[in-house]
N, C-alpha and C positions, 0 to 999 in steps of 0.2 A: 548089737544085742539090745532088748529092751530093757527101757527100768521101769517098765510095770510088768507085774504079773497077770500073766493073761490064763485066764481059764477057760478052755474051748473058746470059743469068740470072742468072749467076755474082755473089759479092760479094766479090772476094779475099781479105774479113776471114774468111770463112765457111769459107777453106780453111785458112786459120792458125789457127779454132780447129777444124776438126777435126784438124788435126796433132795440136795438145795433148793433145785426147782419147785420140787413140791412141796421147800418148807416155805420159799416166798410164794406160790401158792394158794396155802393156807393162810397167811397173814392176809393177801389181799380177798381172798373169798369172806373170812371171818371181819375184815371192816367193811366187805359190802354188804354184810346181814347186820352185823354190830356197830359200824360208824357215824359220827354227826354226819348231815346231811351235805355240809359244805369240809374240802379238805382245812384243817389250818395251817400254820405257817411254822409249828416246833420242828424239832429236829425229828421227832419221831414221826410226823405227818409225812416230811418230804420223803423219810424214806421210804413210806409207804405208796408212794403215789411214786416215787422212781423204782420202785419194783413194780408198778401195774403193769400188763403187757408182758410183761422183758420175762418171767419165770415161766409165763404158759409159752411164751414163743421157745425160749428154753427145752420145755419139756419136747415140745414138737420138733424141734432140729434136733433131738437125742433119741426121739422116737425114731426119726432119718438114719440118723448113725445105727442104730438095733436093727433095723430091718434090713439095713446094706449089709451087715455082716452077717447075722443068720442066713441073708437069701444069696451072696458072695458068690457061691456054686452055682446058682440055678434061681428063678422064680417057681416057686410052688402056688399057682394061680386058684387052686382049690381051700389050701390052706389057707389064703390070704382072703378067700372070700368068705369062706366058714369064721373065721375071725372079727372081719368087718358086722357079720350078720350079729356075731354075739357080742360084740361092740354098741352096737347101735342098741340093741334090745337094752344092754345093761345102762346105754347114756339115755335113754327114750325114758325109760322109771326113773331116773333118776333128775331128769327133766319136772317132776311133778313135787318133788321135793325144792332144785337148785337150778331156778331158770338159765343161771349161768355156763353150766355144765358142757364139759369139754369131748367128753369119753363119745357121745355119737359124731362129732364132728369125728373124731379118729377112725371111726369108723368108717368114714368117705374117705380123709387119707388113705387110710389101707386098699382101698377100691384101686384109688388112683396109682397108691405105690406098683399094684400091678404094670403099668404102661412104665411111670418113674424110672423101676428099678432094669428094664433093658433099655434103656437110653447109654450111650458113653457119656463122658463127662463135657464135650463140649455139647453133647445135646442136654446136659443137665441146664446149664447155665442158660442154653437158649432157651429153657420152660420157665426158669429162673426171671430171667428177663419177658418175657408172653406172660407168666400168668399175672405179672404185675402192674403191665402193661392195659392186659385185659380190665383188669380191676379200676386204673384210672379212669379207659373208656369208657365204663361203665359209671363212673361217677357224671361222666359230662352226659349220659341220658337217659341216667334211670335216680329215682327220689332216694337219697339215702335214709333220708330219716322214716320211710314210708315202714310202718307198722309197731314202731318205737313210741312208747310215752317215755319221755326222756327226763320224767318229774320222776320217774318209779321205777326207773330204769326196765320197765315190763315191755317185754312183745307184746302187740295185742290180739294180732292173727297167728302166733305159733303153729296152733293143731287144727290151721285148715292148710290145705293143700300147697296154695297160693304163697300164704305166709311162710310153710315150715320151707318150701324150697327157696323161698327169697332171704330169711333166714340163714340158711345150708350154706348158701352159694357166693351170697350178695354181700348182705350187712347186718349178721348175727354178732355173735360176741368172738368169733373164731373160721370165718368162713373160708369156704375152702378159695376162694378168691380173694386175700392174694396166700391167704396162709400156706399153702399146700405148695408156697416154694421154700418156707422152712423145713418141709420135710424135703423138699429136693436139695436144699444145703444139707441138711444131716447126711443125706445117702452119699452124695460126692464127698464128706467128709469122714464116711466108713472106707473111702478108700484109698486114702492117705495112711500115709505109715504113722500111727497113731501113736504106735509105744517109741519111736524116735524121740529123743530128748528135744533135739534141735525142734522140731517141728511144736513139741509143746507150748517149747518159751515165742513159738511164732504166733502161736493161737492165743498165747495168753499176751503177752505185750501187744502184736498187733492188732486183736481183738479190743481192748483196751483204747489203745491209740485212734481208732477208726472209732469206737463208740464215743470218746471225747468231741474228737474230729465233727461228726455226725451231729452233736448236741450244739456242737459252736457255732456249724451251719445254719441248723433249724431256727436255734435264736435271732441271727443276724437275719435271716430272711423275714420271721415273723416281723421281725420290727420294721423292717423297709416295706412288709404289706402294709397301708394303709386299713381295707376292709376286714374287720374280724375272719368271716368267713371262706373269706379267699386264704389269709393266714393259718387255716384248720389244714390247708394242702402242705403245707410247710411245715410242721408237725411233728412231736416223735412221742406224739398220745397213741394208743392203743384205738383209738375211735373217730376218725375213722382211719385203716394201717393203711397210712400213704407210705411211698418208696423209702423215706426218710424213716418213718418208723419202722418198717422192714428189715432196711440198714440196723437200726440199732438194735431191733432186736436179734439178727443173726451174729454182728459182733459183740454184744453179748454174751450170746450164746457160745462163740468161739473162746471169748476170754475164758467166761465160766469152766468150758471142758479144757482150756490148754490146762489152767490152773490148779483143779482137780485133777489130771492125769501126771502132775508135779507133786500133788501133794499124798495122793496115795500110797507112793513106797515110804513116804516118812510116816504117814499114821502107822504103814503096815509095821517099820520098825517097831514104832510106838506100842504096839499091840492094841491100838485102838480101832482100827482099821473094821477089825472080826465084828465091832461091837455094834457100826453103824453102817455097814454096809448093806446087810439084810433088810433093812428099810429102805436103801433103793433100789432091792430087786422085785420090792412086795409093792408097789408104788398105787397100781390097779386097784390093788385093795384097800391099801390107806386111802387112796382121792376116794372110795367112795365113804368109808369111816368117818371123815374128818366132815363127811357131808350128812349121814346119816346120826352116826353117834355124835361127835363134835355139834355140830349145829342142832343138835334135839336135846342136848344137856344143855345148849346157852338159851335155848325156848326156854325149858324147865327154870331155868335160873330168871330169867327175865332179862334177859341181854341182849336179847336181839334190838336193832335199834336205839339212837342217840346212847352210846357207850361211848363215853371218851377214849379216845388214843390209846392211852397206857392198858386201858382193857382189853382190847387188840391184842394188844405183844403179848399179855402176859397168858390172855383163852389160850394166843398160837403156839405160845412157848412149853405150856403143858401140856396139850394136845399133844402136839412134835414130839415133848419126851416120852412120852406114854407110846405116842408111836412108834417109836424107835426101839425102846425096851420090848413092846409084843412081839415085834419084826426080828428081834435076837432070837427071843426064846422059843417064838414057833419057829425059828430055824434051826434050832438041837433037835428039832423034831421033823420035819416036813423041810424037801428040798423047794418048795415053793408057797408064795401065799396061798391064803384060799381063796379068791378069785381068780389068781395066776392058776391054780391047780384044777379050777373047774375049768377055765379055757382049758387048760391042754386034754383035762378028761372027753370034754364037746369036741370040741376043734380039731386036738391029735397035736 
């Protein structure tokens, strides 16, 4: 028997870690609008800079797990392309605002989840292993840094042809080379017996054990490269996602949900559970909020840029709670956000 309660596909732990995801996030989108230019070395720097990467890979291994359970039954190849379409429109505006911006890259995942999601699972693992492979090849004969000013962290070709697919594909901030085997871990891990206890404490210790593992590697390698730049392959930076940062961020992502899918029947005890889970069913909504509203009050304020650290925590921390308390209370009202509701209204 489980010890989560599962609602229709749903695994309530599943929504309290995507909450997490998008509260680290928000923290690291808010210090790349609001931060010094260089990290520094307090407690509050590091952690910020060990969540870079690890919360968007996050959300995308959980976007994996959603999809493999809705589509379970069957691929719905129309729905998923009506979805991608209004994906992309809504990451593409919002591209004009937050060059960083994840939501059109989801957009090509969901394309690809079509192929992904009739795969078995050892064919998952073989795309798993190709698409990252592919990604390495591709470093040894094409320019990574090619369209990147990396003073301003600005594309500079984006909205030509050339660039937005080199961008998409290659060496954006989220490309689907190699990312788009996070979302082929999520899928193989929607179909794992998820509400099993045992399998939790697997996800979450050895998700854990491997992401330590993984970090102890990285370091002892970089230090036996002599060359900096040969040392960037050995890596568990987000920039560029070699295999090693891959690793870490799908273990990760495994700790985070084993974790969460343990800690959810104790909130539910708690009765806290009702209070924050609503915010990570609304999530679509909030990433664009935290982007539109969030970052257009810290303009207003004068915060954009060179803000110390503790400005950071503290924009994310009331952001987050404001998010969290809307995410309840239009849920006494409305079975879904209002971006989640206009997808379904479009898309079905």
């Amino acid at each position: 028997m489980s010890n989560v309660k599962a609602s229709g596909t749903r695994l309530d732990g599943l929504d309290l870690a995507r909450l997490i995801a998008f509260i680290g996030m928000v923290v690291i989108n808010f210090n790349l609008v609001m931060g010094w230019p260089e990290p520094g070395e307090s407690l509050a720097h590091k952690l910020i800079y060990g969540l870079e990467g690890r919360a968007a890979a996050s959300f995308v291994v959980l976007a994996g797990v959603g999809l493999g359970l809705a589509f379970k039954n069957g691929v719905n190849y129309w729905l998923l392309l009506k979805r991608a379409g209004f994906l992309l429109a809504i990451g593409l505006i919002n591209m004009l605002i937050f060059p960083a911006d994840i939501i059109h890259y989801y957009a090509i995942y969901f394309l690809f989840a079509a192929w992904l999601l009739t795969l078995n699972n050892w064919g998952l693992w073989l795309a798993i292993v190709g698409i990252n492979l592919a990604f390495m090849i591709g470093l040894l004969f094409f320019n990574y840094d090619a369209g990147w000013d990396w003073g301003t962290n600005s594309y500079l070709d984006f909205w030509t042809i050339e660039g937005f697919f080199r961008n998409l594909l290659f060496n954006g901030w989220h490309p689907v080379l190699p990312w788009l085997s996070f979302l082929a871990f999520g899928i193989w891990l929607s179909r794992r017996a998820l509400g099993s206890f045992k399998l939790q404490w697997g996800l979450a210790v050895g998700g854990l054990v491997l992401y330590l593992a993984v970090d102890m590697v990285a370091t002892a390698l970089q230090q036996a490269v002599p060359v900096p730049e040969l040392a960037l392959l050995f890596g568990t930076a987000p920039i560029p996602p070699t295999p090693l940062y891959m690793l870490a961020g799908a273990s990760g992502a495994a700790f985070l949900i084993g974790t969460c899918l343990l800690l959810a029947p104790v909130l539910l005890r708690m009765k806290l559970l009702r209070y924050i889970q609503p915010a990570g069913q609304q999530t679509l909504t909030l990433y664009i909020a935290h982007i539109a509203l969030g970052m257009g009050v810290l303009e207003a304020l004068g915060m954009l840029e060179n803000q110390p650290v503790e400005h950071v925590w503290i924009a994310s921390g009331v952001f987050c709670t404001i998010a969290i308390i809307f995410a309840y209370f239009w849920s006494l009202r409305f079975k879904r956000g209002p971006l989640e509701s206009l997808m379904r209204k479009i898309c079905g």
